[in-house]
N, C-alpha and C positions, 0 to 999 in steps of 0.2 A: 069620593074624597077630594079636598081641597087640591086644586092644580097646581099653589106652590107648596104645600107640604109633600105633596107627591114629588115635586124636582128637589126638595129639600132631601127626603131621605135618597134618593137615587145618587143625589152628590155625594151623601153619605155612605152607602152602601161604592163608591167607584172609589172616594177615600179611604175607607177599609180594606179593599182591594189593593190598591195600589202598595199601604202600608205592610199587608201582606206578604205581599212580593218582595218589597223591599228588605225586611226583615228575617224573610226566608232564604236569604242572598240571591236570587236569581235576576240580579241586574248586577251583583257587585263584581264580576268579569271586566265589563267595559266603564260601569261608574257611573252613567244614564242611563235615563229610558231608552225604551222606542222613540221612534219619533212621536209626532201627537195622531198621524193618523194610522199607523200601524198598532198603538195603544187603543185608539177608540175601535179599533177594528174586533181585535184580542177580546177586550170587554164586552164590544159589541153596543155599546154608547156612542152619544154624537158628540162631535167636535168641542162643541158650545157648554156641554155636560161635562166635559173630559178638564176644559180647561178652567171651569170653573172650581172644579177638585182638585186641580194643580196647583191654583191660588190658594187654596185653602191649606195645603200641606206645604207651600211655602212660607206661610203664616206660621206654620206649625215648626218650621226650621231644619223640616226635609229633604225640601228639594229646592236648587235655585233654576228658577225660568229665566233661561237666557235666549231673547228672544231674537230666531233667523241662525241658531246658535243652535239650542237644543236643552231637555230640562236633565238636569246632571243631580246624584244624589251628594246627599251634605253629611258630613259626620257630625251625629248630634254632641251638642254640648249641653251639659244640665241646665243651662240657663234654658236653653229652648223649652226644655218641659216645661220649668216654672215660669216662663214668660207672661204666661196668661192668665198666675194664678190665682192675682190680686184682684181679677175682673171676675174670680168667681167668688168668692166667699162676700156676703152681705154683711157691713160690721156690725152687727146689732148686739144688745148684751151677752147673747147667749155666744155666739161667735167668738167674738172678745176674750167670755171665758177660756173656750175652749183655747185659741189661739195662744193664752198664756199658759194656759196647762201644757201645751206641745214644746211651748218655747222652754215650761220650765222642765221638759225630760230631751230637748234634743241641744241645748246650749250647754248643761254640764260635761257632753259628751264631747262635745266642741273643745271646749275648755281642758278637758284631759287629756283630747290628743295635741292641744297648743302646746303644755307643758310637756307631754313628750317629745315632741316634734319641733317645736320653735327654735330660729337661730335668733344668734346675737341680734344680729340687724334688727330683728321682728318685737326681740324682746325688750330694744330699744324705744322701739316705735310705741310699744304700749306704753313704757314707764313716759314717754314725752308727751301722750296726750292726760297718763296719770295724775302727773304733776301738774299742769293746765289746770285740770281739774279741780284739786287738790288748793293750787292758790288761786283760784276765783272763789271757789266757796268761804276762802280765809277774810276774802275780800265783805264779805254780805253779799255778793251779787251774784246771782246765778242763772242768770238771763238765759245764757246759750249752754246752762249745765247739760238739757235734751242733745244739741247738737255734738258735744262733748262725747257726751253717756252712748250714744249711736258711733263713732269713730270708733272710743274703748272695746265695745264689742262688736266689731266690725274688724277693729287689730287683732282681735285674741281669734277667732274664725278664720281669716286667713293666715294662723302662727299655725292652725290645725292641719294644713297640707293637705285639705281633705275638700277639693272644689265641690260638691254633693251638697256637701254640711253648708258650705260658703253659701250657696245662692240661697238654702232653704233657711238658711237664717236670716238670712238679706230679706227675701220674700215674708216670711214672718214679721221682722221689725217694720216694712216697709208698713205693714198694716195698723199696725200698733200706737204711733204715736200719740193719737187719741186719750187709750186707756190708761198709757204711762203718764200721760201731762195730768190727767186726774186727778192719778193716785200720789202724785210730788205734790200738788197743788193742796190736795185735802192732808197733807202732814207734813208739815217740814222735816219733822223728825223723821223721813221714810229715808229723806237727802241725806241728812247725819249717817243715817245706818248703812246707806248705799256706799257713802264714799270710804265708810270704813272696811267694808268687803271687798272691795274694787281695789283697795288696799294688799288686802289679806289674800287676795283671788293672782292679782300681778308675786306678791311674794312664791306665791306656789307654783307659778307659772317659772319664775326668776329660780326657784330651787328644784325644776323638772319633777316636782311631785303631783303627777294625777291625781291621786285621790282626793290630796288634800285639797288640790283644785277644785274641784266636781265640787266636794264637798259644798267649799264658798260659795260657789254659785248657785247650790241646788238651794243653800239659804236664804241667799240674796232674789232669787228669784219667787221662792215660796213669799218673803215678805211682800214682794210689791201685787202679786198672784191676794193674799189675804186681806190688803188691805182695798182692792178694785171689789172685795165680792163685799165687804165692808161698806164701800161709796154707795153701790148698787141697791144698799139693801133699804 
């Protein structure tokens, strides 16, 4: 076998390891590790091996290496998971697809717990980038509508108080801009319909009705979802 896929999986197999441990709480007493050489001792790996797995799960938003210091464990935040997630999916048509099919069943859900959950503050914050919106489009001009349309739901995500939802909607749109400038681009009419639901989506938000919320969204989203497999075809 290849002498770096050999170091490759053994990093891997001391990463698993370690995550093991970690999540089985048997460092969460003191809050770090061992040190580096009483860990490479335990595994039974060298130094070089050990710290090169260290990197890797610090990457990962594990553990922080503080060096002459000691490597201390971190409490994950959901961003750590999805840190990395955009360097995995390939955007290709098929992807694409998918990516809006996930957006259009995990954003209504978003949107339901905005309206139950949202305060004034937040539900202000929507209606101000609403109306933005609302009078550029009055204008003809709709240059920065993408930048707009990404704030609006990016508001209503954080009205949800659900930081989970927050990143993995974040992580979804981050991917997306693409397919969305497309599907505006091949219809004006897609903008007409969007801004009347964005409408209709803030009112049910503004009247604390889930369903009704969901509802507009699961709308608004199927259109722009029908008309990207439409551009494709």
């Amino acid at each position: 076998m290849n002498t770096e896929l050999q170091r490759s999986g053994l990093i891997n197999e001391i990463v698993t390891e370690i995550k093991k441990r970690i999540m089985s709480g048997q460092y969460a007493r003191d809050g770090h590790l061992p040190s580096q050489d009483a860990l490479a001792t335990s595994l039974g790996v060298s130094r070089p091996s050990l710290r090169e797995a260290l990197n890797q799960l610090s990457l990962l938003g594990l553990v922080d290496v503080q060096h002459g210091v000691g490597t201390f464990i971190k409490k994950p935040k959901p961003t750590d998971f999805l840190f990395n997630f955009s360097s995995l999916v390939i955007l290709d048509s098929n992807s694409a697809d998918e990516l809006l099919q996930a957006r259009s069943i995990i954003e209504p859900a978003v949107v339901a717990l905005a309206a139950e959950n949202r305060t004034e503050e937040e539900l202000a914050a929507i209606r101000e980038i609403l109306e933005a919106m609302e009078a550029e489009y009055k204008t003809g001009l709709i240059v920065n509508y993408k930048e707009k349309d990404l704030k609006f739901h990016f508001a209503i995500a954080n009205a949800s108080h659900n930081q989970i939802l927050v990143s993995i909607s974040r992580a979804i749109r981050e991917l997306l801009p693409t397919p969305i400038e497309k599907a505006f681009a091949a219809s004006p009419e897609l903008v007409f319909k969007a801004m009347k639901l964005h409408r209709k989506i803030y009112d049910a938000i503004e009247g604390k009705d889930p369903l009704a919320a969901s509802a507009r969204m699961s709308e608004h989203l199927h259109s722009v979802k029908r008309l990207h497999k439409k551009i494709l075809k």
